[in-house]
Steps between C-alpha positions, in 0.01 A plus 500: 500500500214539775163636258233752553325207770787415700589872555231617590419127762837637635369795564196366658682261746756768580228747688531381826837589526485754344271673698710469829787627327340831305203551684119354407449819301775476304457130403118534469579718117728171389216265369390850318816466348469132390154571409641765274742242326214304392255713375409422091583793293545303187181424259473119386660429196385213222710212404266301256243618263318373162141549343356245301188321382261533236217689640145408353314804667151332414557220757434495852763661742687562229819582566895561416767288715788750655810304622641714798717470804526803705744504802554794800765394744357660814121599560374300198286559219141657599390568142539449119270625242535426127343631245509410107323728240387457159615581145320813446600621866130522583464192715662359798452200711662488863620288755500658854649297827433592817697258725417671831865380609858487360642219301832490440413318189258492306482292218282304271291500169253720537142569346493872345177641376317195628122665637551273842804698570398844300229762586255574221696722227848328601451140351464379147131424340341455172542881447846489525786569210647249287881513450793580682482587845821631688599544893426870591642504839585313762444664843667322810485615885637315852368530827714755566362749233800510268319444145696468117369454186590356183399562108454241231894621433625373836312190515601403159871426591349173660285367313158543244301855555206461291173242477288428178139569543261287238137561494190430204318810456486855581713678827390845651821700508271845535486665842160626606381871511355781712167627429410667850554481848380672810617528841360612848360661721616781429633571823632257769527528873799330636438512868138321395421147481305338179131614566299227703831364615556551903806702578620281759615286230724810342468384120668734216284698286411355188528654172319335161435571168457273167664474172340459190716334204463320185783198414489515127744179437630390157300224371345469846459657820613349873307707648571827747605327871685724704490900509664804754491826563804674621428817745782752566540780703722764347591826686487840367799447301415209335696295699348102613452514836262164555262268379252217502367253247164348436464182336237213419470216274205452223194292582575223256746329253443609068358869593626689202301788627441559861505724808753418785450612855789629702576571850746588716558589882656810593814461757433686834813679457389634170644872450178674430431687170290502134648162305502480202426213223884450378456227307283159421656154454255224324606115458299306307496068496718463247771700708503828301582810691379821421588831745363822397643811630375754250170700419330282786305850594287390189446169642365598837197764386399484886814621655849384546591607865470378882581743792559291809510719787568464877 
């Protein structure tokens, strides 16, 4: 039985003929038609998986050991992101893969939670919980954009789904809090370039603002690292029509109480309008999230709002 290769190399070698016997226009939509055949419509799939370790979260790079082989038959695997949270729920550690190419297996023991491989937030420290941790999800994607996931449920039917996490002393397992924030200006010109930039160079209009929040820990404090603000355009109605974020990280490690500066460029395309503040996400070290969506005009006394106009 010829497979998906040899029909379609038959094809191929066949076009020359072909063409003097239907006509080159004809002919010229029959590698379309082998193309077709070949194109990946199917996500990749895991065949191996198992978590272990003991994870001593006050040593350097700590870090569970994930067991996983990944296969995608056609385009290959482009990227796999793991994440593993704690026994309270309010932690999480993350592996994220960007392979830039498809694989059409990937496989290995892998480092999850390690801080080479982790942003701030994502990887375990001396804040982090003791106990059980368990897979959250497993989030795979080929080069041809078909994605899957899988829960702690799935992977379990090959192998091990959780990791113990040992530690001497206190973990933060509190997420930080809002105190204020401000953006602005108040209103944003989006056919004009930053002030003092020339407009030859056509830069986006910047937006900023700052966040002021307090990481109250349990036992001790990470320290805030990482804060957004969310901006949304609603019509008349109520209805989202678009938005942009601002974001910034704190000025140092152990700040239980500090004020974060965000920006954020505003796309050229933007549909013009009044946005609103819609919400504010803050991370601190120890990987606690916190997103606040209500009473937030109380937390911005100088105005919640920026009208971009044309």
């Amino acid at each position: 039985m010829l497979d998906q290769r040899s029909i379609t190399a038959c094809l191929r070698t066949k076009m020359t003929t072909l063409s003097i016997v239907l006509g080159a226009s004809a002919a010229a939509q029959l590698p379309a038609i082998a193309q077709a055949a070949t194109i990946d419509k199917t996500p990749p799939r895991v065949t191996a998986f198992a978590l272990g370790g003991v994870v001593d979260a006050t040593a350097q790079d700590a870090a569970a050991i994930a067991h996983m082989t990944i296969t995608d038959d056609l385009s290959g695997v482009e990227s796999v992101i793991l994440t593993l949270r704690s026994p309270s729920g309010a932690q999480a550690v993350s592996r994220w893969d960007e392979l830039n190419t498809g694989l059409r297996t990937y496989s290995g023991d892998f480092a999850v939670g390690a801080q080479t491989f982790s942003q701030t937030g994502q990887a375990f420290s001396r804040f982090s919980e003791a106990g059980t941790w368990t897979v959250d999800s497993l989030f795979i994607n080929d080069l041809a954009g078909n994605s899957t996931s899988y829960t702690a449920s799935d992977l379990a039917a090959f192998g091990p789904t959780t990791v113990s996490v040992v530690k001497d002393g206190p973990w933060d397992s509190i997420a930080p809090i809002l105190i204020s924030g401000e953006v602005g200006p108040a209103k944003v010109s989006l056919s004009a370039p930053p002030k003092g930039t020339p407009a030859a160079r056509a830069l986006p209009p910047v937006v900023a603002g700052a966040v002021h929040g307090f990481d109250p820990g349990n036992g001790v404090s990470s320290g805030l690292y990482w804060a957004q603000i969310e901006m949304v355009l609603f019509d008349k109605d109520g209805h989202f029509v678009d938005q942009f974020v601002l974001d910034g990280r704190s000025d140092g490690p152990g700040l239980a109480e500090t004020t974060v500066r965000v920006a954020g460029h505003v796309r050229p395309d933007q549909a013009p309008g009044k946005y609103v503040v819609n919400a504010v996400m803050l991370t601190d070290i120890a990987g606690n999230n916190n997103a606040i969506w209500d009473n937030l005009a109380a937390a911005f006394p100088k105005g919640m709002t920026v009208t971009l106009t044309r």
